[in-house]
MARRODREN-100292 format. One line per 8 residues: number of its first residue (from 1); their letters; for each residue x, y, z of C-alpha. Coordinates in steps of 0.05 Angstrom, whole numbers, always signed. Last residue first. Example, Ala and Ser with C-alpha at 12.3 -4.5 7.8 and 13.67 -1.06 7.14 Angstrom:
<fipas>
2 = sa = +273,-21,+143; +246,-90,+156
</fipas>
This chain:
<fipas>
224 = xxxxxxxx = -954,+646,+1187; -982,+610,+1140; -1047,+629,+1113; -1107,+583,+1082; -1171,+608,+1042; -1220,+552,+1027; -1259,+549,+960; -1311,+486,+943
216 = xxxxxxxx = -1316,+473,+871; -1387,+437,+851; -1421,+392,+813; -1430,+343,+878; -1417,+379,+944; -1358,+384,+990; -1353,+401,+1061; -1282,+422,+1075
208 = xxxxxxxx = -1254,+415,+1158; -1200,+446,+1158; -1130,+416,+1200; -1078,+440,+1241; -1106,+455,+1302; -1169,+410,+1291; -1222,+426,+1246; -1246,+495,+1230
200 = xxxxxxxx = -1293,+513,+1178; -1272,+553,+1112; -1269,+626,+1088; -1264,+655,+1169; -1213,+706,+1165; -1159,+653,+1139; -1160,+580,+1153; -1097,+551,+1186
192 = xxxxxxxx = -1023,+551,+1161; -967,+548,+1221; -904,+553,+1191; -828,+521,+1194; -838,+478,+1131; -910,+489,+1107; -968,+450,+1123; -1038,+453,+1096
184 = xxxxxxxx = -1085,+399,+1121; -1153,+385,+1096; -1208,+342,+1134; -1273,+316,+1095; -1344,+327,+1099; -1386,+297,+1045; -1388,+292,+964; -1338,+242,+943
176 = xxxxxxxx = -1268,+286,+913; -1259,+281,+834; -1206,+332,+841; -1169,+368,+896; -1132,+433,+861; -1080,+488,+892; -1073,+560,+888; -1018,+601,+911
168 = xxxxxxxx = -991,+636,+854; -925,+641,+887; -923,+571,+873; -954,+516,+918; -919,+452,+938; -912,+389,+895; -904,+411,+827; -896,+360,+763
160 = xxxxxxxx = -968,+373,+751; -966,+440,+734; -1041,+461,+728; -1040,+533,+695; -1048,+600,+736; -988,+636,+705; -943,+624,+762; -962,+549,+763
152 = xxxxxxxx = -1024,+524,+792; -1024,+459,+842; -1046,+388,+833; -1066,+351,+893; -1087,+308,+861; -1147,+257,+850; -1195,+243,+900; -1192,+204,+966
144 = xxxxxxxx = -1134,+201,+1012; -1178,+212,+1076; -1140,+262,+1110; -1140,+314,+1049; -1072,+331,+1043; -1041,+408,+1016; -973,+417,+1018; -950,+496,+1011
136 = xxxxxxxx = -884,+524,+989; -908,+585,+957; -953,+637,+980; -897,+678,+1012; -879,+677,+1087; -916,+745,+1103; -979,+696,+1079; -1045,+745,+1065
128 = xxxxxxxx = -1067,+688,+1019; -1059,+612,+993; -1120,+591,+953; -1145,+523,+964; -1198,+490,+913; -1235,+432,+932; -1269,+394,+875; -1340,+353,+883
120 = xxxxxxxx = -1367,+284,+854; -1421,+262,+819; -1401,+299,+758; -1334,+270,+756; -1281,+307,+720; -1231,+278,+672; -1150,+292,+673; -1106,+302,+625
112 = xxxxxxxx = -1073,+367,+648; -1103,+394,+586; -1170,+370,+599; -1169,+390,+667; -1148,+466,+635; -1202,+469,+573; -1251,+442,+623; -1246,+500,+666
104 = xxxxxxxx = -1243,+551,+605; -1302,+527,+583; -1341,+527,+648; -1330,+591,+653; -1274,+612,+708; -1276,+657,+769; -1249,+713,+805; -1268,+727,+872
96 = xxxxxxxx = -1267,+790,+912; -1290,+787,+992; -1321,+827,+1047; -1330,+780,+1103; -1368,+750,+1158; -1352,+747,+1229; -1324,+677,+1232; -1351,+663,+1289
88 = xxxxxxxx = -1370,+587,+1262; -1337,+576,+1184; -1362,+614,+1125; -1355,+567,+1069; -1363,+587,+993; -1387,+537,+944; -1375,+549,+875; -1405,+519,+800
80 = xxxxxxxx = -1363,+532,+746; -1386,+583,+701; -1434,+575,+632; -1506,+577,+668; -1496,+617,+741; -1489,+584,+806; -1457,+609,+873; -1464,+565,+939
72 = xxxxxxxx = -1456,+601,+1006; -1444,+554,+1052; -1450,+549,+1132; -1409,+534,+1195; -1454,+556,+1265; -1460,+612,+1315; -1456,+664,+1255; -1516,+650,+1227
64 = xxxxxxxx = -1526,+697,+1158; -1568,+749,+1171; -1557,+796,+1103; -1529,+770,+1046; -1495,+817,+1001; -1491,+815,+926; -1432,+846,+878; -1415,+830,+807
56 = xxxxxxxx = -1416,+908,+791; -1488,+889,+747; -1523,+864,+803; -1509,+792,+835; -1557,+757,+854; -1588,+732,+924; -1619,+680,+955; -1668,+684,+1008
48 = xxxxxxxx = -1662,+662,+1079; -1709,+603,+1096; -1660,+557,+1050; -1615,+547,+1109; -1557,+505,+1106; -1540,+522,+1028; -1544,+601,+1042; -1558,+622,+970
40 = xxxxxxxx = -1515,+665,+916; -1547,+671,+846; -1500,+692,+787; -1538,+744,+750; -1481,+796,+740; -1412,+780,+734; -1357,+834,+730; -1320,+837,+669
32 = xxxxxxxx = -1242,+819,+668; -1267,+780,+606; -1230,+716,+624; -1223,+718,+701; -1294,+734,+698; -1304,+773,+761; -1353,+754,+825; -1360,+807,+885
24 = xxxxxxxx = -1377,+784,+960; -1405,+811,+1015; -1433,+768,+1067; -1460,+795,+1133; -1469,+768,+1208; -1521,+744,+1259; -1505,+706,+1328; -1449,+770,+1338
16 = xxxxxxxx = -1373,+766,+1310; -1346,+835,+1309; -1363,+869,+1241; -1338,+845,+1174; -1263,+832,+1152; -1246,+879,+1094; -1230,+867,+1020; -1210,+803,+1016
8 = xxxxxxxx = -1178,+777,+953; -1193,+707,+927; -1166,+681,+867; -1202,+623,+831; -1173,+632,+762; -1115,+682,+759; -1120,+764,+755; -1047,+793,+751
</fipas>
């Protein structure tokens, strides 16, 4: 089953080197379809030119740093805004992400009763590649600013009388002020920390989310 904001990665890249590459491939969790047109840049370094995705959904950047924690922001009129991190020595990945329009985005916050900010930012988690199950997950940003977290129910809706992830996995930070932050995901009798590079590292414990205005940032925790 297909739900809004999964990620799936496809294969890690190469060994980590100063350069690496980013694969991704964009679907319209409402269609199914693949998205072409949706323009993918390094935010850090506008020297390397953006990309778009061709009509499978897929781009690849080539020479993205790999000695230091970058973004990859993805924009297309009609879909939420994303931001992408690829965290220091991450060795790049090959990843599948399914996305909403920006109707079907507001349709759920609106439901759930809440109200976006355009000045601020959202931080999305997805739970994946967890032996333990994607349920059961807290998520905290360190500074106690913006509204939730909310998590997704198994059918991918905001349940807001949950308090740990589902088995769908995903979980919701609204209305968060634009700037570097520190998440924590815990789980009773696990270890979670980024997984295969989709965010920057913080402490032990901890990941480190840079969040811009307008748009959805997307880190990928495991437990273990």
């Amino acid at each position: 089953m297909e739900t809004p904001d999964s990620i799936v990665l496809d294969t890690a890249a190469s060994d980590a080197a100063s350069t690496t590459t980013i694969t991704l491939k964009i679907k319209d969790r409402d269609t199914g379809l693949m998205v072409d047109g949706m323009k993918a840049c390094i935010v850090e370094h506008s020297s390397i030119a953006c990309e778009t995705t061709n009509s499978l959904g897929s781009f690849t950047i080539i020479n993205v740093p790999n000695d230091e924690d970058v973004t990859i922001a993805l924009s297309k009129a009609g879909y939420v805004k994303y931001a992408i991190p690829h965290g220091k020595g991450g060795a790049g990945f090959n990843m599948s992400l399914t996305i909403d329009s920006l109707s079907t985005e507001n349709k759920a916050v609106t439901d759930a009763g809440l109200t976006l900010d355009p000045k601020a930012g959202r931080v999305g988690v997805s739970i994946i590649s967890s032996p333990s199950g994607n349920d059961g997950v807290m998520l905290k940003l360190a500074s106690a600013v913006g509204d939730g977290p909310f998590y997704k129910d198994t059918t991918g809706k905001i349940d807001k009388t949950l308090t740990v992830t589902s088995t769908q996995g995903n979980g919701l930070i609204f209305n968060v002020p634009p700037g570097e932050h520190e998440l924590t995901a815990s789980k009773t009798g696990k270890t979670c920390s980024i997984a295969r590079g989709i965010g920057w590292k913080g402490t032990s414990s901890t990941a480190r989310v840079k969040v811009i205005a307008d748009m959805k940032l997307m880190v990928a925790i495991s437990c273990l």
